[in-house]
N, C-alpha and C positions, 0 to 999 in steps of 0.2 A: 117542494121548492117551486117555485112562477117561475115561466119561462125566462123572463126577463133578472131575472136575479142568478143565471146558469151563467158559471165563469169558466170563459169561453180559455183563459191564460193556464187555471189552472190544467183543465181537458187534455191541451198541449202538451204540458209540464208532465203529467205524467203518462203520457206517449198515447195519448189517444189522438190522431189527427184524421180529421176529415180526409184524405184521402189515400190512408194506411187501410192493408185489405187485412181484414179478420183471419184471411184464408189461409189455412197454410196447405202446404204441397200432399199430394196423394201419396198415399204408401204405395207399396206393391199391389198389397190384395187388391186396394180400393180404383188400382191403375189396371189391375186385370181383370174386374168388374167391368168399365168404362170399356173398355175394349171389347169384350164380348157386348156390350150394348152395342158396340159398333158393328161388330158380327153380325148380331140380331137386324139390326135396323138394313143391312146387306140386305138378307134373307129378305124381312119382312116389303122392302120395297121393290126386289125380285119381283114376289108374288103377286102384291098388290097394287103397284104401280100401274100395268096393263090392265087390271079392272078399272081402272079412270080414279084410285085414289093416290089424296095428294098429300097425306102424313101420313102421321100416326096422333092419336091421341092422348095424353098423359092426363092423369090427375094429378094436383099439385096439393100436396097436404098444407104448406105453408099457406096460400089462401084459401084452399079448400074450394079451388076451380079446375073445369077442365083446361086445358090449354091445347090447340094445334098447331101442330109444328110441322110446315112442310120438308119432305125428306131432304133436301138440299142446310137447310135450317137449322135443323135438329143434327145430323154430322158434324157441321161448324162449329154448333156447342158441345160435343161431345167432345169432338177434339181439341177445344180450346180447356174443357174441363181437363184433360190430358197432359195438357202443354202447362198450363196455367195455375192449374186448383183451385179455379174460379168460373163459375159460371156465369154468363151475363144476365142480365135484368130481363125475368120475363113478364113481358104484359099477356094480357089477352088479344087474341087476333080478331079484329073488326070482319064484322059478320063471316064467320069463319064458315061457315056450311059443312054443320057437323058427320052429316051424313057422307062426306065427301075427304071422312078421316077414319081411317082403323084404331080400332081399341088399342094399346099396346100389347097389355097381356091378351086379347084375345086374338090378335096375330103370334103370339107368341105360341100357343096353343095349337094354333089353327097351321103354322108351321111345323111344329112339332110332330101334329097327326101327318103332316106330307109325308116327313120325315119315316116314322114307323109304317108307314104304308110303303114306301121305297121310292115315292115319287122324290127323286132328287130336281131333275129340273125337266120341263116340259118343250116338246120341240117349240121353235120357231114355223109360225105361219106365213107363206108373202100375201095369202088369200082366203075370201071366205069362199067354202066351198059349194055354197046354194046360190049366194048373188054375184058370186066375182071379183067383190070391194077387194083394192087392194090394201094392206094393212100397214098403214105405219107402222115402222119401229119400234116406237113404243107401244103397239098392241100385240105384239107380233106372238106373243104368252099370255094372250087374253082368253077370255072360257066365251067369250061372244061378238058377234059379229055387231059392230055398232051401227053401220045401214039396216040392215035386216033382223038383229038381234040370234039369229044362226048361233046353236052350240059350237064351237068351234072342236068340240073331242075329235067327233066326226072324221073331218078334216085332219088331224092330226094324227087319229090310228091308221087312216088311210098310209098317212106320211110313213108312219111306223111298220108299216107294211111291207110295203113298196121300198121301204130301207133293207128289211128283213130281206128282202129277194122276191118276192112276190110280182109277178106281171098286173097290168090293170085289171085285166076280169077275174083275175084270181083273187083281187083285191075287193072288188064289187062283190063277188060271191061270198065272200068271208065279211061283208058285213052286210048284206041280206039275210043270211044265215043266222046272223046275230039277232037279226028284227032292227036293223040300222038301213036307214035309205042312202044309195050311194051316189 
């Protein structure tokens, strides 16, 4: 049938309307799916956020693209997929700077290993320990110093330490000991 000969009355008639959603509502399982994606993306923006990334990255099998979705973004959809059973329109993000997004699954992975290694969460820094910089907030769980590029471990096993009860040179000498410069 040509475009031009599609009747638009019948369409109506029998309850197709341009602005009726396909969607219908989430079951349970597929509402506690969504949720732990909500979990995950917690997690994964915990970790990754202080490395200076700014999503995650999905592949979308419906066009068969990547898409990035900054973390703010991608919650809003989650949760709207939650509330709604509908998720909004995704385009591609204009010069998105791929390298400047986490895989999904391999944040999901790369979480997971934290997880069975026991690292739950890592101290907060106010400093790097070689240059001084003080660290924003949002780096404060970064693995490097962005003046200097400094490991920041360092720094934070010192932290670890010195929580444990250790004095400062007890501290020094326990990571000399190690082959770590204090």
């Amino acid at each position: 049938m040509a475009d031009d000969d599609f009747d638009d009355e019948r369409f109506e008639e029998e309850g197709f309307d341009d602005d009726e959603s396909f969607e219908e509502p989430l079951d349970e399982h597929e509402t506690a799916l969504i949720q732990q994606d909500l979990h995950d993306l917690a997690d994964f923006e915990a970790t990754f956020r202080p490395e200076g990334y700014r999503g995650v990255a999905v592949w979308c099998h419906d066009c068969a693209e990547e898409h990035y979705y900054p973390w703010d973004m991608l919650r809003e959809n989650l949760q709207l997929l939650i509330d709604t059973g509908e998720t909004p329109v995704h385009e591609p993000a204009y010069a998105p700077e791929p390298d400047r997004y986490i895989q999904w699954e391999y944040a999901r992975g790369y979480v997971d290993a934290l997880r069975d290694a026991g690292v739950q969460e890592r101290l907060d820094l106010t400093e790097c320990n070689r240059c001084g910089f003080r660290l924003p907030d949002g780096l404060a769980q970064g693995n490097f110093c962005p003046r200097c590029g400094n490991a920041l471990l360092i720094g934070r096993l010192a932290r670890a330490l010195r929580d444990a009860g250790l004095d400062d040179d007890e501290v020094l000498a326990f990571l000399r000991k190690a082959g770590l410069p204090g």
